[in-house]
C-alpha positions in Angstrom: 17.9 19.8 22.8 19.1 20.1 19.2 17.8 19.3 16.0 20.8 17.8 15.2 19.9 15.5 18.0 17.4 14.0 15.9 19.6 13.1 13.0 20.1 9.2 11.5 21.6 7.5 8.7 19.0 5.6 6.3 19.8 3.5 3.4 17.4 5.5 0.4 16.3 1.7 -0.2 14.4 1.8 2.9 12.0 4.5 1.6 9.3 2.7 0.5 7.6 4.1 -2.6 4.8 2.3 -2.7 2.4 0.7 -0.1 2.6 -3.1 0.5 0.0 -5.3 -1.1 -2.3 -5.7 2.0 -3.3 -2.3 4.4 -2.9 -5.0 7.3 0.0 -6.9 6.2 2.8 -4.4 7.1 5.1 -5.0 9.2 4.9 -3.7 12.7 7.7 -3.4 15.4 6.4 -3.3 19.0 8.2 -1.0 21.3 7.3 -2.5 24.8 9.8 -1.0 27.6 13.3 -1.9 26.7 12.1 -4.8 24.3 11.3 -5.0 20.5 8.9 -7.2 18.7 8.8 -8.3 15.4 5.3 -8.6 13.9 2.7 -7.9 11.1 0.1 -4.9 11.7 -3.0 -7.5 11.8 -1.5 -9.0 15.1 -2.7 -5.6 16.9 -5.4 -8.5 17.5 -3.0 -9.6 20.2 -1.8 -6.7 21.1 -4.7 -5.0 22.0 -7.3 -5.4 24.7 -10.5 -5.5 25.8 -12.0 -1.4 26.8 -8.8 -0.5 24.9 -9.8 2.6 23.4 -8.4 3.5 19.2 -8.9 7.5 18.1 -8.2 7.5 14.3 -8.1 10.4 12.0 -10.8 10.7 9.5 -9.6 13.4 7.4 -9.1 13.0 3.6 -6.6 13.8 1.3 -7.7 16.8 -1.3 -6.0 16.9 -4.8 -4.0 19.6 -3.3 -1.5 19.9 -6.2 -2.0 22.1 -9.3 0.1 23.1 -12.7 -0.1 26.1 -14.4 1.1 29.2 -16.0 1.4 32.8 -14.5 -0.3 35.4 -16.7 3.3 36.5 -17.9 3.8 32.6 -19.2 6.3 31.1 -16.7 5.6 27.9 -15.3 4.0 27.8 -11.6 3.1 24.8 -9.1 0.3 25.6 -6.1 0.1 23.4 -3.5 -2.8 24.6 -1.4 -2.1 24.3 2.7 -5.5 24.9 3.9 -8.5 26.5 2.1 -10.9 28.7 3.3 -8.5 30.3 6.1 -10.4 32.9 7.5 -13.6 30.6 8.0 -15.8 32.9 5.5 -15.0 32.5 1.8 -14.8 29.1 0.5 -12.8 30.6 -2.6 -10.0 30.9 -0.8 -7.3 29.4 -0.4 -3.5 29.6 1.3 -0.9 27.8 -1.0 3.2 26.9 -1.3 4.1 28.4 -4.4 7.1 26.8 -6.9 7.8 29.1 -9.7 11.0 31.5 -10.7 10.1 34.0 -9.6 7.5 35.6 -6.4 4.1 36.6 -7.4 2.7 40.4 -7.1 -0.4 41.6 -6.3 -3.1 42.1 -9.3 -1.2 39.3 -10.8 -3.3 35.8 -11.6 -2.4 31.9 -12.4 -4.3 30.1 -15.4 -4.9 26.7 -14.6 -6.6 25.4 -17.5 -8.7 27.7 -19.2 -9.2 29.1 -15.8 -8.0 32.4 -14.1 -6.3 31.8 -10.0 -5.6 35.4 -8.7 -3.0 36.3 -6.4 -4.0 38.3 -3.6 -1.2 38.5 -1.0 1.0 37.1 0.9 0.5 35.7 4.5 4.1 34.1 6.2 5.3 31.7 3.7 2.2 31.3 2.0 0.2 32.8 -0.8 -3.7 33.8 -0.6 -5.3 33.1 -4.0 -8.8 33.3 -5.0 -10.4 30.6 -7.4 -12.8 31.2 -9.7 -15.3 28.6 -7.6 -15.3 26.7 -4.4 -11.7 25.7 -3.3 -12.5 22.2 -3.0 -14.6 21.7 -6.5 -11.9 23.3 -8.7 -9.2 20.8 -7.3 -11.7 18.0 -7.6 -11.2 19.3 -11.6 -8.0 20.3 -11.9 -6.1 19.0 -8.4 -4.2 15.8 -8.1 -3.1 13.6 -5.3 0.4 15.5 -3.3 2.2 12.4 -2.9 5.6 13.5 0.0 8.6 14.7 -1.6 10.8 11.6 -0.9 8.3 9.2 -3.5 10.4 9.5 -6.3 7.6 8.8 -9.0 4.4 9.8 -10.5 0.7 9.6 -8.7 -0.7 6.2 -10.3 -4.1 5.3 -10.0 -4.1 2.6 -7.0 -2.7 6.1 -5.0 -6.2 7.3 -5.4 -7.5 4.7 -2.9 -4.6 3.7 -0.9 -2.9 7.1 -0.3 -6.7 7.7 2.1 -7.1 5.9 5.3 -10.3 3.7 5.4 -11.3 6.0 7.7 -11.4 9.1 5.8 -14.4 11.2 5.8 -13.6 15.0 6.3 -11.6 16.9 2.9 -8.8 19.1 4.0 -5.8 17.8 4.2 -2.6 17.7 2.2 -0.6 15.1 3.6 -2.5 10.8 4.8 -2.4 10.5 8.7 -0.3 7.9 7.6 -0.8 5.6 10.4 -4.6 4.8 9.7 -3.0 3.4 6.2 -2.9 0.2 7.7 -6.3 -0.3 8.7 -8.6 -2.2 6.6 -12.3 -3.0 7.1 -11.9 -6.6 8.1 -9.5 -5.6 11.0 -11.4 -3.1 11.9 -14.8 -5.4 12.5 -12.2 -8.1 14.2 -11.4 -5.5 17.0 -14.6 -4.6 18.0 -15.1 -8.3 17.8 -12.7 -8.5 20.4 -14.5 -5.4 22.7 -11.8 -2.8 21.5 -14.0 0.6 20.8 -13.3 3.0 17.7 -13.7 6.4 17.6 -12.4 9.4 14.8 -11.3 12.9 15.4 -9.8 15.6 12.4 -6.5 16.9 11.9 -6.2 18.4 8.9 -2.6 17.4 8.2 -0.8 20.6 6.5 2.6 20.4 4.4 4.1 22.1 7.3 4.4 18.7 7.9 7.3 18.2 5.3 9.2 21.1 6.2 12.4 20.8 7.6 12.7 23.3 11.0 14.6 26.5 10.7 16.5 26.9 14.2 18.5 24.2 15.5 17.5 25.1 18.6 14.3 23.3 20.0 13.5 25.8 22.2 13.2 28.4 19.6 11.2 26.4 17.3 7.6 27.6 16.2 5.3 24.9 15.0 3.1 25.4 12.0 -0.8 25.6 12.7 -3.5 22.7 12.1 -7.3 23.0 12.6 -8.2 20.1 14.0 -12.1 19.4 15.3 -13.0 16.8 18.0 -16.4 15.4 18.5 -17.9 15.7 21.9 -19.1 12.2 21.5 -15.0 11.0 21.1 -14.2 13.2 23.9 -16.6 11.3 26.3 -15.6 7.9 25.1 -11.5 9.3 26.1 -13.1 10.1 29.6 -15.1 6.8 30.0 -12.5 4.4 28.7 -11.6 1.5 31.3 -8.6 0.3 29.1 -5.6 2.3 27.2 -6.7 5.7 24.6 -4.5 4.7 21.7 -3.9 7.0 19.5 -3.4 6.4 15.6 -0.9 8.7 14.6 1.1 11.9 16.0 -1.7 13.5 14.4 -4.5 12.1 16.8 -1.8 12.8 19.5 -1.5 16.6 18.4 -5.0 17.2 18.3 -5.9 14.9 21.8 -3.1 16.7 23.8 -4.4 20.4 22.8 -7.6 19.9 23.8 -7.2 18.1 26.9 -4.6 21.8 28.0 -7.1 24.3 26.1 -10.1 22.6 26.6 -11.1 23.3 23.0 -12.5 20.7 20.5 -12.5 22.6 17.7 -9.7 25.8 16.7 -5.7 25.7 15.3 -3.3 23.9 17.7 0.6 24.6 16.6 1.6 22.6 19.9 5.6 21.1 19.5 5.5 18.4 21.6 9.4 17.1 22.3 11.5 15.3 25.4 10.2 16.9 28.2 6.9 16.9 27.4 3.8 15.4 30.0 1.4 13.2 28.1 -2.3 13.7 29.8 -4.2 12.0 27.8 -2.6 9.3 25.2 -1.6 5.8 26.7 -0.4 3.8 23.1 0.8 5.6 19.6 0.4 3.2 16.8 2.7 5.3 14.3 5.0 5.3 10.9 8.5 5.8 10.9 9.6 9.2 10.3 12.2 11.4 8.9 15.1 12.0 10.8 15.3 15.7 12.2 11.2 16.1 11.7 9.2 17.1 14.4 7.5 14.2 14.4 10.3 12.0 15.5 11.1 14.3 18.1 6.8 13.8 19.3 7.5 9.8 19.2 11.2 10.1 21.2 8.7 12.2 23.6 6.2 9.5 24.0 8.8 6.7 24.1 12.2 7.9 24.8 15.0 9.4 24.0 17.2 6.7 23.8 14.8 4.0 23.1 13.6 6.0 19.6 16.8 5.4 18.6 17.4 2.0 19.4 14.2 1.1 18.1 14.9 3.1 14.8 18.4 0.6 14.4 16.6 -2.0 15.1 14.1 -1.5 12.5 16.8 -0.2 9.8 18.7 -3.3 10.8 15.5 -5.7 10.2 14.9 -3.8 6.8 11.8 -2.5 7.8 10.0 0.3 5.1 10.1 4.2 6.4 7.9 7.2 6.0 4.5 7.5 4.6 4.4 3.8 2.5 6.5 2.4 5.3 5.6 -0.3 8.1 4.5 0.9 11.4 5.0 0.3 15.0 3.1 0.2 18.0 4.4 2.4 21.3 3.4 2.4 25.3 4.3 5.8 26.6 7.3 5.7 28.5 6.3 5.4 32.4 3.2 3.3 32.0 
């Protein structure tokens, strides 16, 4: 298959730039078989049963975004990918770098009052060393990387809703966007109702934004995430009676490498398209996504070529809100 493949028309109104009042009062379209529901996110309620099994994402999103000066005075925008990549020096970090013109060894970044030093390159990222702990200087000096296609500037309600209830574990750059919906008065009615939670991390890299290369699926290499998986959520995907449901491609990314590798905790750059055997994910609660991204081709995977697509005319045709801010809907894996 192609990229093109992939490709639809959306109104730019449809891009929601901000998130709707409530987590749980989004809309969500149910994709069940060859039929589509209309409904709010809350009515998971009903959707959901008994033994069903939810794996969320608890990562949290770091103020990955920084403004400075290179030491020769142009301006320069870091946006760090992952820190600490070579699992021994929490100084370091690997960044995108925005700025005229490349970056040379021996050179440095003053954020602040405060020197950034280039050390290399790695791929399409930059190695730089902070003058303190990766995570404490963008605490400082960070803010919030809202996606590209929210045309406006980080307000202060983006600290709170821009992070999943869930989030517990700093690292990544971009929300697991389908645990936006989840507040804490949904979440107490589901395990009212018998429906067990449990978390994994994925730390979601701005890889994720990037538009593939090849048009080619078949020659496309997917970007690397670590993701970590506790033993204890492993055991309760083993034990579950009812359906794993997984919230977000993220969850699915992470639940799908293990279950081939057998490891909970490493990188996984697994491209999951049409074609691909599901062993371990029953449901995808998910957002809508951009057309041509990976991640629509990891739902069309789950659900269907053809029924993606449908459902994604439906929705546009219903006015439903796309990408990260946007509603959500709620998938059973083709076959089931």
């Amino acid at each position: 298959m192609f990229r093109s493949d992939f490709d639809y028309d959306l109104p730019k109104h449809l891009i929601a730039q901000r998130p709707s009042e409530q987590r749980a009062n989004s809309r969500l379209l149910q994709v069940r078989g060859d039929a589509f529901e209309h409904r709010r996110f809350s009515d998971l309620l009903k959707i959901l049963q008994s033994d069903d099994l939810l794996i969320v994402n608890d990562t949290v999103v770091i103020k990955a975004r920084l403004r400075g000066l290179k030491d020769t005075g142009g301006a320069v925008e870091l946006l760090v990918e992952r820190i600490d990549p070579d699992l021994r020096n929490k100084n370091l970090a690997l960044c995108q770098v925005r700025a005229s013109k490349s970056l040379k060894p021996g050179r440095f970044v003053l954020i602040g009052e405060h020197r950034v030093d280039y050390v290399e390159q790695r791929g399409e990222f930059a190695l730089f060393r902070f003058p303190v702990a990766v995570l404490t200087f963008l605490e400082n000096y960070g803010s919030l990387p809202l996606p590209p296609y929210i045309d406006r500037a980080v307000s202060e309600s983006d600290e709170n809703r821009y992070q999943t209830v869930f989030a517990r574990s700093p690292g990544a750059v971009a929300a697991p966007t389908a645990g936006l919906h989840f507040d804490d008065d949904l979440i107490k009615e589901l395990q009212k109702n018998g429906i067990r939670i449990a978390s994994l991390t994925l730390h979601v890299g701005a890889g994720t934004f990037q538009p593939m290369r090849t048009n080619n699926l078949d020659q496309h290499t997917m970007h690397h995430e670590r993701y970590m998986i506790p033993p204890e959520t492993m055991r309760s995907v083993k034990s579950c009676k009812g359906r794993v449901i997984a919230v977000g491609t993220t969850v699915v990314r992470a639940l799908e490498s293990a279950s081939r590798t057998g490891v909970l905790e490493g990188e996984t750059n697994l491209f999951i398209s049409p074609g691909f055997t599901f062993q371990v994910t029953d449901g995808l609660i998910t957002n809508f996504h951009l057309p041509q991204s990976t991640l629509l081709m990891l739902v069309a995977a789950f659900v269907g070529y053809e029924r993606i697509f449908s459902a994604y005319e439906t929705a546009i045709d219903k006015q439903y809100r796309f990408f990260s801010y946007g509603d959500a809907m709620f998938c059973e894996r083709a076959g089931n």
